[in-house]
C-alpha positions as CSV (number, residue, x, y, z in Angstrom):
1,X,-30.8,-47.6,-69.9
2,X,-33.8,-45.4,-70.0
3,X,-34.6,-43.1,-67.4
4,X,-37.7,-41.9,-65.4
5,X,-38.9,-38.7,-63.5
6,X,-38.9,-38.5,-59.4
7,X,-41.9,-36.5,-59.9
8,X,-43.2,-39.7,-61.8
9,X,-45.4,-37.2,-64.8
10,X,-43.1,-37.2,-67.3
11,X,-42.3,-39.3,-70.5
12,X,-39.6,-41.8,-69.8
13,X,-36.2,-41.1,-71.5
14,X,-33.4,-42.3,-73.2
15,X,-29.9,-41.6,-71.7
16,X,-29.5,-38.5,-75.3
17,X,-32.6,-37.1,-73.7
18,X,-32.1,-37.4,-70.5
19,X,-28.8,-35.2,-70.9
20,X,-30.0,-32.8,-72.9
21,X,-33.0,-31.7,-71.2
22,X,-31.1,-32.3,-68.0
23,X,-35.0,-31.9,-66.1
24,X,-37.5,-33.9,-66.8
25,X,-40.8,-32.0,-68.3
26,X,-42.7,-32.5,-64.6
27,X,-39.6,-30.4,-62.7
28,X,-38.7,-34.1,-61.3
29,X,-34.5,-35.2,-61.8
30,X,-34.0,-38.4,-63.7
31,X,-33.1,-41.5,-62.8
32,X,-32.3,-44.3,-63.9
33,X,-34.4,-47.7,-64.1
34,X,-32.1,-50.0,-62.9
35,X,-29.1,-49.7,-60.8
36,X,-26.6,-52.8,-61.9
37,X,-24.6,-54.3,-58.8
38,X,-20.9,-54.4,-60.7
39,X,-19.4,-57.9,-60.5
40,X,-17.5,-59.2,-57.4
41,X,-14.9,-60.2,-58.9
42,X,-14.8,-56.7,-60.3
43,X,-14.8,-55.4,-56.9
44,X,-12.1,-57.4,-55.8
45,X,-9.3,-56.7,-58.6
46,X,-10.2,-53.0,-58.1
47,X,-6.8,-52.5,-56.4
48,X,-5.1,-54.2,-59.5
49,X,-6.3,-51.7,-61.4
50,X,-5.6,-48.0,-62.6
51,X,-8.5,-45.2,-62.2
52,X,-9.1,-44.8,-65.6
53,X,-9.8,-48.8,-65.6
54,X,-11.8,-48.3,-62.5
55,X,-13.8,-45.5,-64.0
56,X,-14.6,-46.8,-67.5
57,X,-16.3,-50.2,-65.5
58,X,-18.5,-47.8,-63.6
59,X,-19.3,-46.0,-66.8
60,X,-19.9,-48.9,-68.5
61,X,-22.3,-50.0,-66.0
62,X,-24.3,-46.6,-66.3
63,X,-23.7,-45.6,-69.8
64,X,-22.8,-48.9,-71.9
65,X,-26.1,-49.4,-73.2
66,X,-26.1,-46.5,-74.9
67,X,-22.4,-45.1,-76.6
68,X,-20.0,-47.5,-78.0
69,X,-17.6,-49.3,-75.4
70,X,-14.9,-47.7,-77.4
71,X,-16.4,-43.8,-77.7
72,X,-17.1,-44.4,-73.4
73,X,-13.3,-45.7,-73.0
74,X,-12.2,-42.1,-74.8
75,X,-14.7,-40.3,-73.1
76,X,-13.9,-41.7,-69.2
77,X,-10.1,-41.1,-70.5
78,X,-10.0,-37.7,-72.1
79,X,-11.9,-36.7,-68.7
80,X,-9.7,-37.9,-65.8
81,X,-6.3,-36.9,-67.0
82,X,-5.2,-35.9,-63.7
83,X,-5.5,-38.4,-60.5
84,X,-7.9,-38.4,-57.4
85,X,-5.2,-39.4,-55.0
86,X,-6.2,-40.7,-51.0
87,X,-3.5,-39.0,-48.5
88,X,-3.4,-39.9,-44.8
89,X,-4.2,-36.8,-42.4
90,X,-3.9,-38.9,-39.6
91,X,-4.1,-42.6,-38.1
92,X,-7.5,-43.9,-39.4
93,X,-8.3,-41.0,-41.0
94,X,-7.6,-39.9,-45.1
95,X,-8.3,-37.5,-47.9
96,X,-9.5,-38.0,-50.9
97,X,-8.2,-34.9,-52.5
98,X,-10.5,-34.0,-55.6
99,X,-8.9,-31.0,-56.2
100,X,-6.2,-31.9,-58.7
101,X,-8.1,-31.5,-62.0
102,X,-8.0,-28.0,-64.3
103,X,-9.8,-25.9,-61.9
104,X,-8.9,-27.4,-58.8
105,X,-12.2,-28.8,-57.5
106,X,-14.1,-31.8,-57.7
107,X,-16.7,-31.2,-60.0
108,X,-13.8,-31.4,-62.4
109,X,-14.7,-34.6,-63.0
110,X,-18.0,-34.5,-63.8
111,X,-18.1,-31.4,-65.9
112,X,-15.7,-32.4,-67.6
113,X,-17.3,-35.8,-68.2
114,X,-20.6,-34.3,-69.3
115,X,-19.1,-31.9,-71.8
116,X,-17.3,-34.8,-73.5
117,X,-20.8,-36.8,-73.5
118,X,-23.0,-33.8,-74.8
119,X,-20.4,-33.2,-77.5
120,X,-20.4,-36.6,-78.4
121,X,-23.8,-36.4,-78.9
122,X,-24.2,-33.2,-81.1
123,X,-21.6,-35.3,-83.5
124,X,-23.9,-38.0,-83.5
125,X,-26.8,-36.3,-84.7
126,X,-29.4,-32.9,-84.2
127,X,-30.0,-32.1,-80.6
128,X,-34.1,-31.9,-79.4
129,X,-35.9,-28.8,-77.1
130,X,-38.9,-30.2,-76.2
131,X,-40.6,-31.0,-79.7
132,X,-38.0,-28.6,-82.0
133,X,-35.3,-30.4,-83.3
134,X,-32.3,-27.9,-84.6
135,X,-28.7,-28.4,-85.3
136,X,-28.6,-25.0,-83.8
137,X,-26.3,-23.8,-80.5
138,X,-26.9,-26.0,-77.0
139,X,-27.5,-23.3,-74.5
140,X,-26.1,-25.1,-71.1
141,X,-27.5,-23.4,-67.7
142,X,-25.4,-23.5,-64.7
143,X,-25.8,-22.3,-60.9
144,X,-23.5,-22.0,-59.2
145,X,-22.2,-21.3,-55.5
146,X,-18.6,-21.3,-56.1
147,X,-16.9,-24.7,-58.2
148,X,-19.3,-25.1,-59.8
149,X,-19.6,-22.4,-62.3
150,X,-15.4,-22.8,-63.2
151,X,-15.2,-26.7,-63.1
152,X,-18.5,-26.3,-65.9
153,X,-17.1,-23.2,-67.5
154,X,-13.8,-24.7,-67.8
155,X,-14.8,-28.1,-68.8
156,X,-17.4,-26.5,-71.8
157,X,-15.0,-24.0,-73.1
158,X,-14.0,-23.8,-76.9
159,X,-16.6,-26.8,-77.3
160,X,-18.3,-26.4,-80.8
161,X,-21.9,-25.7,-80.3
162,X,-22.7,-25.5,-77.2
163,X,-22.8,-21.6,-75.0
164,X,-22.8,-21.7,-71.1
165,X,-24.8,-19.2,-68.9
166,X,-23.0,-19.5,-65.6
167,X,-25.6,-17.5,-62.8
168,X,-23.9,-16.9,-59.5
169,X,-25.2,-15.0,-56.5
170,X,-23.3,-11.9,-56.3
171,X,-20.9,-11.0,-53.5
172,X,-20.9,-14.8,-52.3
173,X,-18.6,-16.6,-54.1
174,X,-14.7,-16.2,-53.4
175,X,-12.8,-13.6,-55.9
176,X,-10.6,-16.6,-56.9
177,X,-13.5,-18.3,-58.0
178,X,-15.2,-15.7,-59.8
179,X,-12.2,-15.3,-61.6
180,X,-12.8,-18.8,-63.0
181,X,-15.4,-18.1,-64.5
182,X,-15.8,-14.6,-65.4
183,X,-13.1,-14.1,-67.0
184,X,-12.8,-16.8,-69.9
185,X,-15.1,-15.3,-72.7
186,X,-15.7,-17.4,-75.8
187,X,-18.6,-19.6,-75.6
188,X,-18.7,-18.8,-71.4
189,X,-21.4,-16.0,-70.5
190,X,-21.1,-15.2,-66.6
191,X,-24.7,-13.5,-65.1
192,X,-24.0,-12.2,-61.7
193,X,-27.4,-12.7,-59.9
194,X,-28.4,-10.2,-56.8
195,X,-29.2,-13.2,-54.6
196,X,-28.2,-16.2,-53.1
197,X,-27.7,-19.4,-54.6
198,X,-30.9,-21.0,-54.5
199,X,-32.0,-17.8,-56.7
200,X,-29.9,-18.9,-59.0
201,X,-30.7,-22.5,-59.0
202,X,-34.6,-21.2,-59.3
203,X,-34.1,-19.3,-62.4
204,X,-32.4,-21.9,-63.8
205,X,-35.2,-25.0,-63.2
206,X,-37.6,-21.7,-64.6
207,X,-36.4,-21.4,-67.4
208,X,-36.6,-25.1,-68.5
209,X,-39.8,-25.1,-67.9
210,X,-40.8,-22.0,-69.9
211,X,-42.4,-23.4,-73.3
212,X,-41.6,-20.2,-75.1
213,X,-37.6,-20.3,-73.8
214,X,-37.4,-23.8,-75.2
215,X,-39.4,-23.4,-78.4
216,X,-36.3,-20.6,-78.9
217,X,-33.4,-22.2,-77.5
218,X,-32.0,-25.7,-77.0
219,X,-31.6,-25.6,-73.1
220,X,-29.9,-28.1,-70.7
221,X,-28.2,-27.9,-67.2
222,X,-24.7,-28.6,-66.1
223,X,-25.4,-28.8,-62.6
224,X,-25.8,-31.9,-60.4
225,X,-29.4,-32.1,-61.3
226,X,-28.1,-33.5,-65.0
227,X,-27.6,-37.1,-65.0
228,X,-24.2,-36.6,-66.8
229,X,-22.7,-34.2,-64.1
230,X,-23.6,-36.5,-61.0
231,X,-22.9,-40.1,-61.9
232,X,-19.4,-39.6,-63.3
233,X,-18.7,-38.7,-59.7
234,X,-18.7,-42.3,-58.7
235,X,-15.7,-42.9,-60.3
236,X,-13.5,-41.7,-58.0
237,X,-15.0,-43.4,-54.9
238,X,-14.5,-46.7,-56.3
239,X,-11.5,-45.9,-57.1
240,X,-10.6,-44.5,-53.3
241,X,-11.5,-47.5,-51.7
242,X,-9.6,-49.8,-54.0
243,X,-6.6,-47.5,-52.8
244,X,-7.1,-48.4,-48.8
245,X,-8.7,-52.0,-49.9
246,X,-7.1,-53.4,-46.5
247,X,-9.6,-51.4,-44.9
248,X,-12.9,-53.5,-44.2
249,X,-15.1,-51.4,-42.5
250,X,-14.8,-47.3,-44.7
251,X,-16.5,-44.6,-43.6
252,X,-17.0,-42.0,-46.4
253,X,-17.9,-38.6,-45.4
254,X,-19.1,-36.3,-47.9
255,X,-19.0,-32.1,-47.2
256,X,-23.0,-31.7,-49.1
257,X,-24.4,-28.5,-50.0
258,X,-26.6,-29.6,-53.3
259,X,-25.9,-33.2,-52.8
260,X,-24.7,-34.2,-56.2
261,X,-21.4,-35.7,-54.4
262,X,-23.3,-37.8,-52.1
263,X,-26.0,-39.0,-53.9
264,X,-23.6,-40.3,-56.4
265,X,-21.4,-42.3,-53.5
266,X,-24.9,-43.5,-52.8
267,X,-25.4,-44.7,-56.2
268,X,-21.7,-46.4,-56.3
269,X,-23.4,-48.1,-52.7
270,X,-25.9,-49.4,-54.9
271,X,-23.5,-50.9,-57.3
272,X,-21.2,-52.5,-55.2
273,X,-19.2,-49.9,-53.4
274,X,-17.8,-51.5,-50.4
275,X,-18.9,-48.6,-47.8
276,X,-20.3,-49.8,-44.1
277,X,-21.6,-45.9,-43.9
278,X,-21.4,-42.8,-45.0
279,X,-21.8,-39.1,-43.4
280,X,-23.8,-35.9,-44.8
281,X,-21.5,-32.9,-43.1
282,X,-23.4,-29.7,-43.5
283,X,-22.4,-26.0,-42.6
284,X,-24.9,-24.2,-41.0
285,X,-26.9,-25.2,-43.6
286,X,-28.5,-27.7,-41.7
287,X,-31.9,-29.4,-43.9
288,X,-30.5,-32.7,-44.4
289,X,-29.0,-32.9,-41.1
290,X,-32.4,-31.7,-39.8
291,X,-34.2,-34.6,-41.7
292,X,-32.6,-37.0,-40.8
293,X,-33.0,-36.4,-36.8
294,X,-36.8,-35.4,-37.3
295,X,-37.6,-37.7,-40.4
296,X,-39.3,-34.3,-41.9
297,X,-38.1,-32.3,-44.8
298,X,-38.0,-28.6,-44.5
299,X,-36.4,-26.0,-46.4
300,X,-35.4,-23.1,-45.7
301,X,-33.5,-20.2,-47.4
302,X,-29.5,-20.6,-47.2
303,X,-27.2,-18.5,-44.9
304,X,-23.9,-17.2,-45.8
305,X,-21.1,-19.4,-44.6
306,X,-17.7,-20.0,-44.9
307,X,-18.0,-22.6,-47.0
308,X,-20.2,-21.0,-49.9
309,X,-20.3,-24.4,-51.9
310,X,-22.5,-25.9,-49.2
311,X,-25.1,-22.8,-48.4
312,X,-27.8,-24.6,-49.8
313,X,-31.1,-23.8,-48.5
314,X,-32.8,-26.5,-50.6
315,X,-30.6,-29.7,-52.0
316,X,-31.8,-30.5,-55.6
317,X,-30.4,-34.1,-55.4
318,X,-32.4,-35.0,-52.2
319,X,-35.3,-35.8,-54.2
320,X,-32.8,-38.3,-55.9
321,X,-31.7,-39.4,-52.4
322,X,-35.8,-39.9,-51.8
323,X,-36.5,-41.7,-54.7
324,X,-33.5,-44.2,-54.1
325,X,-34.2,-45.6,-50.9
326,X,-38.3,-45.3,-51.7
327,X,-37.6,-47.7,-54.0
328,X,-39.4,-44.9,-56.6
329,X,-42.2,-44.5,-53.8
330,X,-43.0,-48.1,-53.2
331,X,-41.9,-47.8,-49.2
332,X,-43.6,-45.5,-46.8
333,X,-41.8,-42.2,-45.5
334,X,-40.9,-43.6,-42.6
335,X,-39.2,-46.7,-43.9
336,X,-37.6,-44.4,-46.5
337,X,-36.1,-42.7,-43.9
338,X,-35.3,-45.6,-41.7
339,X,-33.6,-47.0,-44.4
340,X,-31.4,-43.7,-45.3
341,X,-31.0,-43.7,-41.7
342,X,-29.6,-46.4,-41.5
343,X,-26.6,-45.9,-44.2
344,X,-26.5,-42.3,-43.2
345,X,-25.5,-39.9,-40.4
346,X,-25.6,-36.1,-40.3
347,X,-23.5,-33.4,-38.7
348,X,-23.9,-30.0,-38.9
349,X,-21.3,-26.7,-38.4
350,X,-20.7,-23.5,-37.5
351,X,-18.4,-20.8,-39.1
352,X,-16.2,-20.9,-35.6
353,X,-16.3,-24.8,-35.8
354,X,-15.1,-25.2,-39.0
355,X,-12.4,-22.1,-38.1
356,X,-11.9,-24.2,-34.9
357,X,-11.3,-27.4,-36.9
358,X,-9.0,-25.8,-39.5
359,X,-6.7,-24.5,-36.9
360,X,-6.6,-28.4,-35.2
361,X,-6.0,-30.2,-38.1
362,X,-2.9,-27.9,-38.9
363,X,-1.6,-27.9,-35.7
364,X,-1.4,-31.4,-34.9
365,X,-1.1,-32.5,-38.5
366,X,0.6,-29.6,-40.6
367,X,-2.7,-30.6,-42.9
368,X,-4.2,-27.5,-44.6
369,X,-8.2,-27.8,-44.5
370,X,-10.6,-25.9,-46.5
371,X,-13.7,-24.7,-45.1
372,X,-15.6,-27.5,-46.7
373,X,-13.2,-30.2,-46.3
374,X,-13.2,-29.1,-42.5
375,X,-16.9,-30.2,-42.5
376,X,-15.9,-33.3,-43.3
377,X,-12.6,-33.7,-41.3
378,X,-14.5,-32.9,-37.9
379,X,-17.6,-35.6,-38.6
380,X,-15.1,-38.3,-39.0
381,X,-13.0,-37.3,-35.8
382,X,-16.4,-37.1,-33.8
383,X,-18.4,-40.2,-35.4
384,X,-15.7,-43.1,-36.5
385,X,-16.2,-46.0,-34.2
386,X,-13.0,-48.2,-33.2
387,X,-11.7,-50.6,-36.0
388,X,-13.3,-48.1,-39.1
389,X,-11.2,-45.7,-41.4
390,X,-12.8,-42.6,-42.5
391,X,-12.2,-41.0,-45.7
392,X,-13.5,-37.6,-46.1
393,X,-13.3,-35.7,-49.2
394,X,-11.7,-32.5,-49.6
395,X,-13.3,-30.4,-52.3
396,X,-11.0,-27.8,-53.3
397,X,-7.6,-26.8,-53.1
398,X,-7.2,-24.5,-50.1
399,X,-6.1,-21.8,-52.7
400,X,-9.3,-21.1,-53.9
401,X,-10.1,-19.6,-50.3
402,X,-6.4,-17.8,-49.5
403,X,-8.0,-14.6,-47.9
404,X,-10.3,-16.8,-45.4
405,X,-7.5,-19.9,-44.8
406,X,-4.8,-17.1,-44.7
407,X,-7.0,-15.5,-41.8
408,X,-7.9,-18.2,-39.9
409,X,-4.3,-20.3,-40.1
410,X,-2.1,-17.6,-40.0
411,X,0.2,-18.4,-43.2
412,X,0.7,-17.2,-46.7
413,X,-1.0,-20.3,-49.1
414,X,1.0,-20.3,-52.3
415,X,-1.5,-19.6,-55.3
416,X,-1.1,-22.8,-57.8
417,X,0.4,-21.5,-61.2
418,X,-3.2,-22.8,-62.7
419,X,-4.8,-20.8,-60.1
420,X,-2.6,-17.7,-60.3
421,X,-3.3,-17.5,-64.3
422,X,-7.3,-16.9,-64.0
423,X,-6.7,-13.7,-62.2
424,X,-4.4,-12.2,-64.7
425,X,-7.7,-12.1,-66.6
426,X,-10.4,-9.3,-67.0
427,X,-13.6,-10.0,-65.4
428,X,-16.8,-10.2,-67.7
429,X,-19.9,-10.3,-66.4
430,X,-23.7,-9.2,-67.2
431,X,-25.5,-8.0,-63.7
432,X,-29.1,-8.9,-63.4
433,X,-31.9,-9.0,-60.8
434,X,-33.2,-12.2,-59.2
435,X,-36.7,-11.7,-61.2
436,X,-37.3,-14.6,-63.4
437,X,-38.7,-12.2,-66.3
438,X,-35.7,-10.1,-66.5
439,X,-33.9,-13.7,-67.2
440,X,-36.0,-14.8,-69.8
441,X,-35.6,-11.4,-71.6
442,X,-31.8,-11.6,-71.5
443,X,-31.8,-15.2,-72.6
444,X,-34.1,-14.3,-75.6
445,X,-32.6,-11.4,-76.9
446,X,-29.6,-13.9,-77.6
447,X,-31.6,-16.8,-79.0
């Protein structure tokens, strides 16, 4: 499988390359050629099947060209050693809880499934920056808004050879997060950013494209930009529908913030995935829904919500989202947006909806909601149509957000023990300005 720019300037590149740059040279995301429909008959033994089976097939489809069927099967196992499980919330509508994995959010999976990939690779042989080839440290870049930064963190620790920089806006991520992540040491370096998110996502796309940073240091990203953090996340919505595979007509709504999640249901749609629709909920954060109504793409710099993970002011993966239904800039805008349109609805929320939403779904369900999940919840109760079933995914063990769900529900959420052991730690974090050349300093004087 090679892979190509969405900016459409830069050299194309193997799958290696394409995960260890993790942006193209032109600022563009990869992609990759082709997109390979998975067999029918594949599709319909899926319920047969275990996740792990399910997963591997999908990897195989992505990844088979280019690491041994056997070295994928370890990979796709080592990394889902915990289940994805579907739970009914109510008639016609279900969970797909991602939150059962190490840190207790859904990025679990892919993180996890990248760190095995790029590890697999510096085994193999010498890892390139731009034209210097070293068998020197991999310096992996991370942004994050709240999961990200421990799912990555978590999934990279102890690994031989590689160092992650996890950047995080500063006062807007929950203390149980942070505590994810700043407090692991080893190869894990947290830089709390005075910013917001996309401040942090800006220094990081900066940095890859600063030719004296990568004559230095061997950088590549962890976040959803990276080809091996967003496709793995297709596993588990295959795997979801061959759980309700009675169901005909699914409706999978997606909480988005960077659109990593979504974009890789979208690529699983491609393949096969037997969706009729999905739907894009948003917080406040409203650019995709915006787009989607007006057919125009504007963004705009994120607000503070209740559900950090979504305030994203300017989704990375919807140039990925573009591309896709462009057909890599073959159809006009507006038949690339007719056509994403047409597969895909918007809705949009406020911190007193989503508070609003949370105290419904527990009442009449005894369902605890997290902010983000909420997004998704409320889309599906206000957009299913008679005869579909929803699934909506929730994100992250309520847990992670105790002080706002133990606000806004009135209870006491017990901490998982998993939880409860990353804030016996000491935090550990380096404070630094949202200037782009007090980054690059810090990064140098640790090349």
């Amino acid at each position: 499988m090679k892979y190509y720019s969405t900016n459409g300037k830069a050299p194309i590149a193997d799958l290696r390359k394409a995960v260890v740059k993790g942006l193209a040279e032109d600022r563009g995301l990869y992609m990759p050629e082709e997109i390979i429909p998975l067999p029918k008959a594949f599709i319909d033994d899926m319920p047969q099947l275990r996740f792990q089976d399910i997963a591997y097939n999908v990897a195989a489809n992505f990844f088979g060209d280019d690491i041994d069927g056997d070295a994928l099967q370890d990979l796709v196992y080592d990394t889902l050693q915990f289940d994805c499980p579907v739970v009914k919330v109510k008639e016609n509508i279900y969970t797909l809880e991602l939150f059962h994995g190490p840190t207790l959010a859904f990025k679990d999976v892919g993180a996890r499934f990248m760190a095995r990939l790029l590890g697999y690779f510096l085994r193999q042989r010498s890892v390139c920056c731009g034209n210097t080839t070293t068998n020197g440290t991999v310096n992996v870049l991370v942004a994050t808004s709240g999961d990200t930064g421990s799912a990555v963190a978590n999934g990279f620790l102890g690994v031989e050879g590689i160092h992650v920089y996890v950047l995080y806006p500063k006062g807007k991520v929950s203390p149980i997060q942070e505590c994810q992540f700043t407090t692991l040491g080893q190869n894990i370096t947290a830089v709390e950013i005075d910013g917001v998110f996309d401040d942090c996502q800006r220094l990081v796309k900066t940095a890859f494209m600063d030719e004296e940073l990568c004559a230095r240091m061997q950088l590549t990203s962890a976040n959803s930009i990276n080809v091996a953090r967003f496709l793995p996340q297709a596993f588990y919505y295959f795997n979801a529908v061959a759980r309700l595979h009675n169901s005909p007509d699914i409706v999978m709504c997606v909480p988005s913030g960077n659109f990593g999640n979504i974009c890789a249901a979208l690529f699983g749609h491609q393949m096969g995935l037997p969706v009729k629709r999905f739907i894009a909920a948003n917080n406040a954060n409203d650019v995709f829904y915006n787009y989607l109504q007006t057919g125009v793409y504007q963004p705009k710099p994120s607000l503070q919500t209740l559900a950090n993970a979504m305030d994203v002011g300017d989704p990375s993966n919807f140039a990925r989202i573009i591309n896709l239904y462009s057909e890599n800039g073959k159809l006009s805008e507006e038949q690339t947006h007719q056509r994403i349109t047409n597969l895909i609805s918007g809705a949009t929320y406020s911190d007193e909806q989503i508070k609003e939403t949370m105290r419904q779904c527990y009442a009449e369900t005894g369902y605890i909601l997290d902010p983000h999940g909420a997004c998704g919840y409320r889309a599906l109760e206000e957009q299913l149509k008679p005869g579909e079933v929803g699934i909506f995914c929730e994100t992250a063990h309520p847990a992670k957000f105790k002080e706002k769900v133990d606000d806004i529900l009135g209870i006491d959420i017990p901490i998982p023990e998993r939880l409860a052991a990353f804030m016996q730690g000491t935090k550990q974090s380096i404070p630094l300005s949202a200037d782009f050349a007090e980054f690059k300093q810090f990064l140098l004087s640790r090349a």
